[in-house]
Backbone as CSV, one residue per row, in Angstrom:
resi,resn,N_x,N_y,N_z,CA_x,CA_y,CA_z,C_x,C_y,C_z
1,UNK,22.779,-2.516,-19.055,21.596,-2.367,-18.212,21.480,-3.574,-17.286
2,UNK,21.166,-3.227,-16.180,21.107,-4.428,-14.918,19.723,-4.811,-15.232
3,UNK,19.193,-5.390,-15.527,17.824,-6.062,-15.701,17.232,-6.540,-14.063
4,UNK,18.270,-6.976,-13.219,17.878,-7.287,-12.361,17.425,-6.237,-10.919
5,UNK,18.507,-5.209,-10.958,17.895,-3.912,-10.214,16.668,-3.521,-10.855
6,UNK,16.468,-3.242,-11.873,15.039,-2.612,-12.679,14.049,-3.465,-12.029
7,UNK,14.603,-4.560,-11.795,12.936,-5.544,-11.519,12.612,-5.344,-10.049
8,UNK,14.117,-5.450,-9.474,13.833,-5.267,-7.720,13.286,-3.543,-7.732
9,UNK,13.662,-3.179,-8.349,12.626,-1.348,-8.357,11.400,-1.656,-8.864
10,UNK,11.140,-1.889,-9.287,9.579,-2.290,-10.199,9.032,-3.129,-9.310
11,UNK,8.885,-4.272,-8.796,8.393,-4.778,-7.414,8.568,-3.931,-6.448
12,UNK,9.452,-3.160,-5.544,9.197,-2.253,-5.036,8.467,-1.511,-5.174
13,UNK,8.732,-0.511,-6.020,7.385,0.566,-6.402,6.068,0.491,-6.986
14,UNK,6.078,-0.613,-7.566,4.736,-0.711,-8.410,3.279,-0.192,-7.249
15,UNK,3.478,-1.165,-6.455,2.132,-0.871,-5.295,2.073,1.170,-5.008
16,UNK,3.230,1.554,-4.667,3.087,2.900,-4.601,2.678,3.829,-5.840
17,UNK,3.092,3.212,-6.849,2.453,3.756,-7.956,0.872,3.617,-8.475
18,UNK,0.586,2.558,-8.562,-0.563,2.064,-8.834,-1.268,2.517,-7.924
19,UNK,-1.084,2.665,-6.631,-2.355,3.886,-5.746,-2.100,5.012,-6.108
20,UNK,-1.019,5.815,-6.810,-1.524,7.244,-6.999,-2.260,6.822,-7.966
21,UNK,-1.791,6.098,-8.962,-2.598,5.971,-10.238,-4.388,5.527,-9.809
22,UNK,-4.491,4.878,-8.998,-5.719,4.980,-8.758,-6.269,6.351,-8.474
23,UNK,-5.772,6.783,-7.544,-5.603,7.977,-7.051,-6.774,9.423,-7.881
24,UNK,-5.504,9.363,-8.894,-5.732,9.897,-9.938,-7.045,10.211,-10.927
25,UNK,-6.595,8.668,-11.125,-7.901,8.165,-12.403,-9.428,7.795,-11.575
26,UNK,-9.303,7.208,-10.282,-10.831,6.346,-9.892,-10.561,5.136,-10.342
27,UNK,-10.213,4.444,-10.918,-9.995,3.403,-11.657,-8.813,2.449,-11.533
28,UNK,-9.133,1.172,-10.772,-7.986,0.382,-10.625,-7.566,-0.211,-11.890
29,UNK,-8.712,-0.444,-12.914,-7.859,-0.961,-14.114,-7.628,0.105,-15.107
30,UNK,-7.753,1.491,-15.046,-7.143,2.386,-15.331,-5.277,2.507,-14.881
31,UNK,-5.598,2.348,-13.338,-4.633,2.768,-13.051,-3.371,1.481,-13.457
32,UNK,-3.772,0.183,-13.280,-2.865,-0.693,-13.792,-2.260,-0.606,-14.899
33,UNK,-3.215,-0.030,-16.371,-2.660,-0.082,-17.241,-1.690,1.596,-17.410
34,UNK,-2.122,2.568,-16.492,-0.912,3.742,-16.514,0.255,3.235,-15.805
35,UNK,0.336,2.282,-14.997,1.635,1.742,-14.077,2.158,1.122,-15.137
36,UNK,1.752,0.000,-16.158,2.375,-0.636,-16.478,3.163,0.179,-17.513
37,UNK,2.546,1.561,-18.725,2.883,2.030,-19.290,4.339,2.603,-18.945
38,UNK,4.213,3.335,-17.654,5.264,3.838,-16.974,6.133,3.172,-16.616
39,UNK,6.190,1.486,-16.018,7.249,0.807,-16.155,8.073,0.496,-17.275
40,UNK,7.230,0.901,-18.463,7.604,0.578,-19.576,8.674,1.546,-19.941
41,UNK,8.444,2.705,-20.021,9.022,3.552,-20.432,10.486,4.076,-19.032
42,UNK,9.955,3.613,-18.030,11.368,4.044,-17.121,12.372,2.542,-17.433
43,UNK,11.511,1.795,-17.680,12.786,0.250,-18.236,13.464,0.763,-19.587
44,UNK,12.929,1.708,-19.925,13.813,2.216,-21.694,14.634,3.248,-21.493
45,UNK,14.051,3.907,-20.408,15.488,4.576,-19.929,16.129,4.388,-18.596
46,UNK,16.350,3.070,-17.955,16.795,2.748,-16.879,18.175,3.207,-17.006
47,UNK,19.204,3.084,-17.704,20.491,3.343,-17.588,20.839,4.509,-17.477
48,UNK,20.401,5.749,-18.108,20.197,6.904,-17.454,19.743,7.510,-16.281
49,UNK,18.479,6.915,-15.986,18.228,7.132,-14.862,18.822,6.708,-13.662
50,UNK,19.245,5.469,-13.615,20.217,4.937,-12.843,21.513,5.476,-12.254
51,UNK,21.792,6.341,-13.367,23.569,7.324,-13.353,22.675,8.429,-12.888
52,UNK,21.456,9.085,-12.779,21.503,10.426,-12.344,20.267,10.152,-11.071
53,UNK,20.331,9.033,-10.810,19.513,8.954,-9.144,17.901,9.018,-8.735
54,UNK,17.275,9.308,-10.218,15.964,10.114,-10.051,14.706,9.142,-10.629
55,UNK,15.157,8.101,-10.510,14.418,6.888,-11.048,12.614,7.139,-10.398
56,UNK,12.427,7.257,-9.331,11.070,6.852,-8.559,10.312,8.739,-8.903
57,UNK,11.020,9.861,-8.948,10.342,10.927,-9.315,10.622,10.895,-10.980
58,UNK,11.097,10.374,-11.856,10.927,10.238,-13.210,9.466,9.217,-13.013
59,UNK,9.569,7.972,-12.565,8.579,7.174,-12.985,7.073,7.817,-12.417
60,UNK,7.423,9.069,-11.082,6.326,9.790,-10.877,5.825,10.403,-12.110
61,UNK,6.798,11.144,-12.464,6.242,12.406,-13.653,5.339,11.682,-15.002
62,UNK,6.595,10.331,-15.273,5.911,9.443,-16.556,4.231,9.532,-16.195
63,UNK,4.172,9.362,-14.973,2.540,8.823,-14.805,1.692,9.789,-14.441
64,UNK,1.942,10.855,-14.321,1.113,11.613,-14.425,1.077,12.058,-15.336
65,UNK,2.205,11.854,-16.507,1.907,12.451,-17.588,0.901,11.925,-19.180
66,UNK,1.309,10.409,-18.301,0.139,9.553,-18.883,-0.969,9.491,-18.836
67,UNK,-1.490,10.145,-17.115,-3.021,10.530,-16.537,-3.885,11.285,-17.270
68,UNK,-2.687,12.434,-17.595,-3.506,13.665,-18.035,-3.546,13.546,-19.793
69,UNK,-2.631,12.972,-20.007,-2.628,12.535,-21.737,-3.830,11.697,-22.104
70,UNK,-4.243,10.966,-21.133,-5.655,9.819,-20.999,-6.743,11.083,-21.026
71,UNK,-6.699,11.953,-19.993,-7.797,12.990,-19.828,-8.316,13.766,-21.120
72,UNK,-6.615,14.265,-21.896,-7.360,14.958,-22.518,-7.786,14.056,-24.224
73,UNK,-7.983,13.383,-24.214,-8.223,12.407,-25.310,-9.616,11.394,-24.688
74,UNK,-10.549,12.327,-25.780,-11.780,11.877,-25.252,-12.424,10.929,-25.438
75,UNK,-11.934,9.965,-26.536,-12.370,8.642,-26.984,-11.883,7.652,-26.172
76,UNK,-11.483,8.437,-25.301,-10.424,7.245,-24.483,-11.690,6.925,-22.589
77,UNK,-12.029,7.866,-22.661,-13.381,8.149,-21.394,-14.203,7.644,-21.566
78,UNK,-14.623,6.567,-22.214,-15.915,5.626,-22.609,-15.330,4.490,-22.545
79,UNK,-16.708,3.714,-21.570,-16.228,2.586,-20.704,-17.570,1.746,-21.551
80,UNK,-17.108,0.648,-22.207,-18.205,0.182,-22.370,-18.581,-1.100,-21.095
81,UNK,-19.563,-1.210,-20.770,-20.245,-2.951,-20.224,-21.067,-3.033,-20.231
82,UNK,-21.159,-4.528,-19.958,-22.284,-5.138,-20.571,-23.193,-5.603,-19.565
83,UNK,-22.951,-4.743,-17.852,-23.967,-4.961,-17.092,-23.896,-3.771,-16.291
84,UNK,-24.968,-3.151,-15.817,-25.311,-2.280,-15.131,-25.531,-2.346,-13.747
85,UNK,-25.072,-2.006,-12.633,-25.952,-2.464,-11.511,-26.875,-1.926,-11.183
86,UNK,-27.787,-2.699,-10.227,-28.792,-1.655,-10.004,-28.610,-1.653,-9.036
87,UNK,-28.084,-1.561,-8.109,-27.858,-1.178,-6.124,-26.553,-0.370,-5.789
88,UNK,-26.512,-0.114,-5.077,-24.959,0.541,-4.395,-24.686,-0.655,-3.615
89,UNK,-23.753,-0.642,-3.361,-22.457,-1.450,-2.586,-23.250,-1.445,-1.119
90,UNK,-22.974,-2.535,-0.639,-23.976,-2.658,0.915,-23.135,-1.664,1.968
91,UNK,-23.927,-1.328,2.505,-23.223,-0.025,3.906,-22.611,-0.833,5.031
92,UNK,-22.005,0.068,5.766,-21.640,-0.905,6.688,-20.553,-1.371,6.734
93,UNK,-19.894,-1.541,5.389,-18.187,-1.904,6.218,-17.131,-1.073,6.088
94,UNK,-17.593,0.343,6.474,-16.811,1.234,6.850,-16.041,2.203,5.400
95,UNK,-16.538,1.569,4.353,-15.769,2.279,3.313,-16.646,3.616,2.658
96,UNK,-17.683,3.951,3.326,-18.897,4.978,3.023,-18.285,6.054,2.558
97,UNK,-17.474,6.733,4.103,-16.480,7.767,3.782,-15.328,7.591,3.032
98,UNK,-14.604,6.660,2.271,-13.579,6.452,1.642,-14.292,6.901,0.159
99,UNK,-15.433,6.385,-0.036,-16.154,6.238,-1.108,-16.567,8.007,-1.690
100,UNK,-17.131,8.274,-0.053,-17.866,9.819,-0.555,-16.404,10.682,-0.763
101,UNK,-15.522,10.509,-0.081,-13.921,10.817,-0.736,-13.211,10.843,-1.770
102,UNK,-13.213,9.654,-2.278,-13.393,9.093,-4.007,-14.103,9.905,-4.923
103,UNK,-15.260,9.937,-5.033,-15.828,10.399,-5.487,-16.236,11.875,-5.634
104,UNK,-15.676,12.624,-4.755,-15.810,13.663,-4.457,-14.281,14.054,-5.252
105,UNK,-13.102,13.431,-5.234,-12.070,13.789,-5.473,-12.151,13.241,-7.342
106,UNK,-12.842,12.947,-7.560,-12.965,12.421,-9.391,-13.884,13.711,-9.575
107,UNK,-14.667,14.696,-8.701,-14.976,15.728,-9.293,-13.962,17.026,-9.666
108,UNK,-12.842,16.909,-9.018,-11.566,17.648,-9.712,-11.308,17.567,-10.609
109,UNK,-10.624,18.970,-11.512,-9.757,18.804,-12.924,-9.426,18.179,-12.670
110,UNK,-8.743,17.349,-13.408,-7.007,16.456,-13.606,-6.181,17.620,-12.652
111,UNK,-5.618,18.792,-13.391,-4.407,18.706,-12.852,-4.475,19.392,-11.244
112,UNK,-5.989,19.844,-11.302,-5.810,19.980,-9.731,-5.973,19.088,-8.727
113,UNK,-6.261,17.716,-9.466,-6.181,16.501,-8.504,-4.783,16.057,-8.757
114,UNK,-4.001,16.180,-9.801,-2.684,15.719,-9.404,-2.101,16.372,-8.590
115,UNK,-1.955,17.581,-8.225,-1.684,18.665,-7.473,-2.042,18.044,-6.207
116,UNK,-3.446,17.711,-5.863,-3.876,17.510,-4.729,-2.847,15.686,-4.509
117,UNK,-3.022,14.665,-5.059,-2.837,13.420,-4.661,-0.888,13.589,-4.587
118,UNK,-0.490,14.468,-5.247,1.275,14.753,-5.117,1.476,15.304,-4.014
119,UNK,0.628,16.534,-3.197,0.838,16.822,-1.954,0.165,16.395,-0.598
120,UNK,-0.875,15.831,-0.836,-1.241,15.025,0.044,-1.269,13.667,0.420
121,UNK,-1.180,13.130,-0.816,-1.098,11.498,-0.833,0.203,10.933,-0.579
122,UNK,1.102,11.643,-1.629,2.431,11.315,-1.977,2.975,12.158,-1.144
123,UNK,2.902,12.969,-0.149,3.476,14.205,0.615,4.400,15.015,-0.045
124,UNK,4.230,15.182,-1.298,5.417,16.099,-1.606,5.512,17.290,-1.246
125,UNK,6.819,18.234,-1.203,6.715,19.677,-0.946,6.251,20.434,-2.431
126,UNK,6.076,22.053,-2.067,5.314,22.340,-3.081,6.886,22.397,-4.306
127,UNK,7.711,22.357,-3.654,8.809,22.435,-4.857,8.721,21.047,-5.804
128,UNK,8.751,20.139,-4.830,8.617,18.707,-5.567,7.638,18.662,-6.536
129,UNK,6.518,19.106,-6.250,5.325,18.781,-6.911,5.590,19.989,-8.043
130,UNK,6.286,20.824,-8.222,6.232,21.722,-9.105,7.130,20.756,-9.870
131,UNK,8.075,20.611,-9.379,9.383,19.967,-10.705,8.687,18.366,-11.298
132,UNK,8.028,17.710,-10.283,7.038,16.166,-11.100,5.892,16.884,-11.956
133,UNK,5.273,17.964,-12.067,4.394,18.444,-13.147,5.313,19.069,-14.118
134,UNK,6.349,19.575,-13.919,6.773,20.860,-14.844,6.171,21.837,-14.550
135,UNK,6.223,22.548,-13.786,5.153,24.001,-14.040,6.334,24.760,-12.508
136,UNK,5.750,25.905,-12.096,5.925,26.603,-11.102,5.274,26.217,-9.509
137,UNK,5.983,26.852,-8.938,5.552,26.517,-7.296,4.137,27.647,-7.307
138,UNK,4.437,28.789,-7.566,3.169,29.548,-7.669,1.722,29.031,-8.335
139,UNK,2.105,28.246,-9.530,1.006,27.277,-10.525,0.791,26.040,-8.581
140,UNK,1.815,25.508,-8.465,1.468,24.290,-7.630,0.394,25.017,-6.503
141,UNK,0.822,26.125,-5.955,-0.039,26.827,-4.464,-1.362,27.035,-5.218
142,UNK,-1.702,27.639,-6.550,-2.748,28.000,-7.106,-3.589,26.873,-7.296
143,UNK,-3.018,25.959,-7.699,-3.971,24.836,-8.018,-4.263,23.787,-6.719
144,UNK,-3.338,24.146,-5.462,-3.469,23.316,-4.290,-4.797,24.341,-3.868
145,UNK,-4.665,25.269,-3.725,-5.941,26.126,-3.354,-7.311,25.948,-3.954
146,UNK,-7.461,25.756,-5.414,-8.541,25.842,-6.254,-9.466,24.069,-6.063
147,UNK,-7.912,23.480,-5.745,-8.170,21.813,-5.585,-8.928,21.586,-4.554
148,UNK,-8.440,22.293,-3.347,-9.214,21.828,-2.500,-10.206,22.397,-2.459
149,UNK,-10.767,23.886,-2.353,-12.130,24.095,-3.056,-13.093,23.522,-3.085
150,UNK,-12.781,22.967,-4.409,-13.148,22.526,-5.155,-13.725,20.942,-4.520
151,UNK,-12.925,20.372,-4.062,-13.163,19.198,-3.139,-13.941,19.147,-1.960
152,UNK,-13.248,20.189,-1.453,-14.348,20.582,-0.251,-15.751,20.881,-0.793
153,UNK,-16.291,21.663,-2.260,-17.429,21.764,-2.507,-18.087,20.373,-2.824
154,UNK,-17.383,19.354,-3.064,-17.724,18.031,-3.618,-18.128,17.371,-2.570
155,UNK,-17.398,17.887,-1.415,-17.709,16.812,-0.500,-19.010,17.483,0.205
156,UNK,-19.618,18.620,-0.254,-20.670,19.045,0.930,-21.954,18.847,0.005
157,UNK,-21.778,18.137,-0.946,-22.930,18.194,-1.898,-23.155,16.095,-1.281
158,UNK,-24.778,16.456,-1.526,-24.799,15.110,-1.343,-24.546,14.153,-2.202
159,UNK,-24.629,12.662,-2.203,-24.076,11.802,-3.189,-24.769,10.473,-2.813
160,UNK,-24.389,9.503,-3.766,-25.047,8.272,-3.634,-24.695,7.650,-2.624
161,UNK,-23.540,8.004,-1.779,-23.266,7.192,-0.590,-23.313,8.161,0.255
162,UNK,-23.737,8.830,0.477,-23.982,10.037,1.247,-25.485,9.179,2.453
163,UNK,-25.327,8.693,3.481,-26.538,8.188,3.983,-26.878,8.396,5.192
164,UNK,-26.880,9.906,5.027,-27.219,10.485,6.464,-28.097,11.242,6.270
165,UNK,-29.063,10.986,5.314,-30.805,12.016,5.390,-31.244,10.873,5.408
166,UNK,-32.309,10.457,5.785,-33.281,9.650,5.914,-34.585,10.310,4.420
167,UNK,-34.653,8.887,3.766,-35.552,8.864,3.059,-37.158,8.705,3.772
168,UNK,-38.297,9.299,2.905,-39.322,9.217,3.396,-40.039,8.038,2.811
């Protein structure tokens, strides 16, 4: 095993990973600790992967498969802290709509937001995105359809950063 290619791939990709993984989850320290998992496990099988070329869509699949393994394990969805805020984030520097985006996109299943962040984020075709889930291209069109929906209904509902009614 080259230890030293693995690392120049792993500095390479990490940043691209860790935004789907944000992506995904909402959660940057979510998503750090699914990147790191996934480096973990494509460094245990680097030498294989290495001989068959597929290193960056293996370390895709690892992590989404870690996303949704997080999802469905419910003891794992409780965040404890030990401070609450009481304000929203000040307006104004342009991240309003990134935010009502965000948030609108954490109202998706899991797998119809992986669906959604594999073909839109990550641009994959619908074949790609079928073979990084495992499932069918027909499953991928079904759930690209239901995803966005679904998103689109998220986004027309109002929200905490939503600040275009005027309060009385």
């Amino acid at each position: 095993m080259d230890e030293q290619e693995f690392r120049g791939w792993a500095v390479a990709g990490r940043s691209g990973l860790r935004r789907t993984a944000f992506l995904l989850s909402g959660d940057w320290y979510l998503a750090d600790d699914l990147v790191q998992e996934a480096l973990v496990r494509v460094y245990l099988a680097w030498s294989r992967l290495e001989r068959d070329g597929e290193i960056t869509a293996y370390a895709r699949r690892v992590l989404l498969n870690l996303y949704l393994d997080y999802r469905r394990r419910p003891g794992r969805r409780e965040r404890p802290t030990d401070r609450i805020p009481d304000h929203a984030a000040p307006a104004g520097d342009g991240s309003d709509e990134r935010d009502k985006l965000l948030a609108a996109l954490r109202q998706v299943p899991p797998r119809q937001r992986a669906v959604l962040v594999l073909r839109f984020w990550e641009d994959l075709s619908v074949e790609q995105a079928a073979h990084a889930l495992g499932t069918s291209t027909g499953n991928v069109k079904s759930q690209t359809s239901r995803g966005l929906a679904t998103l689109r209904a998220a986004l027309d509902q109002p929200t905490a950063f939503d600040h275009s009614e005027e309060q009385a």
